[in-house]
C-alpha positions as CSV (number, residue, x, y, z in Angstrom):
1,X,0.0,0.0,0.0
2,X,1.1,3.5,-0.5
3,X,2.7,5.7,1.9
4,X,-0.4,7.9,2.0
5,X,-2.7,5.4,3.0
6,X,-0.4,4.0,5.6
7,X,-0.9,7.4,7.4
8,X,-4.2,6.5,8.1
9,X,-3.5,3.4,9.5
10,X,-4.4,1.4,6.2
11,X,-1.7,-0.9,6.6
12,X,-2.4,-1.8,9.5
13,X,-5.5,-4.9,10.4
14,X,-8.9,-3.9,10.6
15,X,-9.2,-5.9,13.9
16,X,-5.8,-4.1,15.1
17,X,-7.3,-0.7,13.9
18,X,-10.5,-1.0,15.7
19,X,-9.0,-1.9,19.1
20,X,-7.2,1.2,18.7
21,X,-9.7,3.4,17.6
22,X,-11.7,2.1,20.7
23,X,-9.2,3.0,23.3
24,X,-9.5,6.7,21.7
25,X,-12.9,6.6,21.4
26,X,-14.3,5.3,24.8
27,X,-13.2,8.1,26.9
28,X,-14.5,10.7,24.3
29,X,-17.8,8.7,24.2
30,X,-17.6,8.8,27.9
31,X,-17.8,12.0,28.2
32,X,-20.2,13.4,25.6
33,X,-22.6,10.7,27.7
34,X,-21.5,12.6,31.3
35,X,-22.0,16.3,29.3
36,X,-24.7,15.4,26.5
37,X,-26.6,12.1,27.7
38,X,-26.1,8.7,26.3
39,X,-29.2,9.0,23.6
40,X,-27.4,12.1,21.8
41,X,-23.9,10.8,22.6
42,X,-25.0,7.7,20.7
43,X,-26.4,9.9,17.8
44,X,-23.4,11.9,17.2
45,X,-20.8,9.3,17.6
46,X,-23.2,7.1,14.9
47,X,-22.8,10.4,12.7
48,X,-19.1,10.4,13.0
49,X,-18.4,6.4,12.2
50,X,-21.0,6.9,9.4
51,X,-19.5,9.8,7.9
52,X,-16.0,8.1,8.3
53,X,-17.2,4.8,6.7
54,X,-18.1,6.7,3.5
55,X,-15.1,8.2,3.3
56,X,-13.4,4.7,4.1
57,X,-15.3,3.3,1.0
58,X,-15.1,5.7,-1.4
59,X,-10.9,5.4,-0.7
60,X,-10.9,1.5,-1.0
61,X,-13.1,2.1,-4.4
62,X,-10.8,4.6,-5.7
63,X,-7.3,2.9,-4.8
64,X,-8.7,-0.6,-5.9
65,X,-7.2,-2.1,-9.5
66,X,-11.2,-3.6,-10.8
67,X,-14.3,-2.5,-11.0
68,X,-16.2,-1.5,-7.9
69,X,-19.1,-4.0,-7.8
70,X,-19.6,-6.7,-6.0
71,X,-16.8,-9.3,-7.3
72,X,-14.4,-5.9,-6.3
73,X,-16.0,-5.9,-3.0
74,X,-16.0,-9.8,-2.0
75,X,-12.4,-9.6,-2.7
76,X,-11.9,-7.0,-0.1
77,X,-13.7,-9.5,2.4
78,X,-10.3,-11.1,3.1
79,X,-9.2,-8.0,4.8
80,X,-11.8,-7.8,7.3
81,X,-11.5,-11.9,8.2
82,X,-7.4,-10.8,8.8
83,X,-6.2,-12.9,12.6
84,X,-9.5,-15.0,12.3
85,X,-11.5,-11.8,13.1
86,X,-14.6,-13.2,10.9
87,X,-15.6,-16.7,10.2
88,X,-17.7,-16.4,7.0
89,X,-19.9,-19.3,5.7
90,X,-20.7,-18.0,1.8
91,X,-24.0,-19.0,1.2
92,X,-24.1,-17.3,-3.1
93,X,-21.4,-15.1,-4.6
94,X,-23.0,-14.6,-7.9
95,X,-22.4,-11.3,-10.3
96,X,-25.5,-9.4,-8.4
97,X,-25.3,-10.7,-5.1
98,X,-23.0,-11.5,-2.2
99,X,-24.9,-13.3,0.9
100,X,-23.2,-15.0,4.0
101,X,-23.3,-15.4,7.5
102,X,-20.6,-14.3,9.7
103,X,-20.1,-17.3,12.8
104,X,-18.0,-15.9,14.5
105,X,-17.3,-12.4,15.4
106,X,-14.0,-11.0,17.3
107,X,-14.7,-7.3,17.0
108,X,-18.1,-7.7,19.0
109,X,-15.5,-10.3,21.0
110,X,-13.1,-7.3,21.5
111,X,-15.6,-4.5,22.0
112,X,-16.9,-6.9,24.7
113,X,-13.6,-7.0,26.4
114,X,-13.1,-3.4,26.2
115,X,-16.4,-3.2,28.3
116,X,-17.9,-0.9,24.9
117,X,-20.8,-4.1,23.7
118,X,-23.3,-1.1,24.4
119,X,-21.9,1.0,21.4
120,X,-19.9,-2.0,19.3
121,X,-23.0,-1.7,17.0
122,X,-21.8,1.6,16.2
123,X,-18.3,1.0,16.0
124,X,-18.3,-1.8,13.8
125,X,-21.7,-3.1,12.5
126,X,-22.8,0.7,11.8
127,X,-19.8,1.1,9.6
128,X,-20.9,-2.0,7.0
129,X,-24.1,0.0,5.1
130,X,-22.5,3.2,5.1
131,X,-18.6,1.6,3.6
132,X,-20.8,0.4,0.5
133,X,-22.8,3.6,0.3
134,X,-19.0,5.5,-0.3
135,X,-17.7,2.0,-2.2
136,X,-20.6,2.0,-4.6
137,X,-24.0,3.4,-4.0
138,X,-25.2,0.9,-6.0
139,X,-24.8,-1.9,-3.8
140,X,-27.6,-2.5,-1.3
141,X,-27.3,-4.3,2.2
142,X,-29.7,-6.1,4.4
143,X,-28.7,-7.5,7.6
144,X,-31.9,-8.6,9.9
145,X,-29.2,-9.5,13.1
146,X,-25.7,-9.2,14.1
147,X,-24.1,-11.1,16.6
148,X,-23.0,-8.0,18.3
149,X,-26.6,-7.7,19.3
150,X,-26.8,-11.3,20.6
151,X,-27.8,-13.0,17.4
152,X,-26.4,-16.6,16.6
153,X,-24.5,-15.3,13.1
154,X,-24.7,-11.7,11.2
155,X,-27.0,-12.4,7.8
156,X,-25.0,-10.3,5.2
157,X,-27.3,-9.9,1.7
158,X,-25.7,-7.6,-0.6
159,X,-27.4,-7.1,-3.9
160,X,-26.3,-5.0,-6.7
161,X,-29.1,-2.7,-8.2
162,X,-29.3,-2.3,-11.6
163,X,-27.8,0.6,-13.0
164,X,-29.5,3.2,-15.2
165,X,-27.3,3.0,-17.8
């Protein structure tokens, strides 16, 4: 990866990235619930990961050497499972649709540990719409539970809408 992406910590794991961005995060968080109340903490900080997920997708779109639909964004996939941090059973990888369900989840394991499961949604499963929305608006996803919010698996759909072309 280039130098420039490095500076924002591209280089390094996803897993390894989040568990730092927590450490910064919780006692920021902690404190906009102490001045602002944990409803409006939650809003903004959702906001802030949203906004940033965008941006994240729109850079992995724009750096990336094939197209940006979904056979560009299952190969991505392999970045997110880096030090066994998803188990992934793939259920159809076909040209307009990408489905599977995540087992095993270390990031709600790791926000767990860090004692943030009340915002992990945010932090991580909040991040998963809004990436596509900046990787390629065109690419819808449905997710009915997470195991960050106590479900057996996470049901990832993604399903590429037709283009008006």
């Amino acid at each position: 990866m280039s130098d420039d992406n490095s500076a924002h910590g591209d280089d390094l794991p996803i897993l390894v990235r989040r568990r730092i961005e927590a450490g910064v995060i919780k006692p920021i968080y902690e404190e906009m619930v102490a001045s602002l109340g944990e409803e409006k903490a939650r809003e903004i900080l959702a906001k802030a990961i949203v906004k940033d997920a965008v941006a994240h997708g729109r850079s992995y779109a724009d750096r990336q050497d094939q197209p940006n639909d979904l056979d560009g964004f299952a190969a991505l996939l392999p970045q997110w499972q880096e030090h066994d941090a998803l188990q992934i059973d793939f259920l159809d990888k076909s040209g307009d649709r990408l489905d599977f369900n995540v087992t095993r989840c270390r990031y709600a394991e790791m926000y767990r540990e860090l004692g943030l499961a009340h915002i992990g949604d945010i932090l991580s499963c909040g991040r998963d719409g809004s990436f596509c929305t900046g990787y390629n608006p065109d690419i819808d996803l449905t997710r009915s539970q997470t195991i960050m919010q106590g479900a057996s698996h996470c049901d990832f759909r993604y399903k590429m809408r037709a283009s008006d072309t």
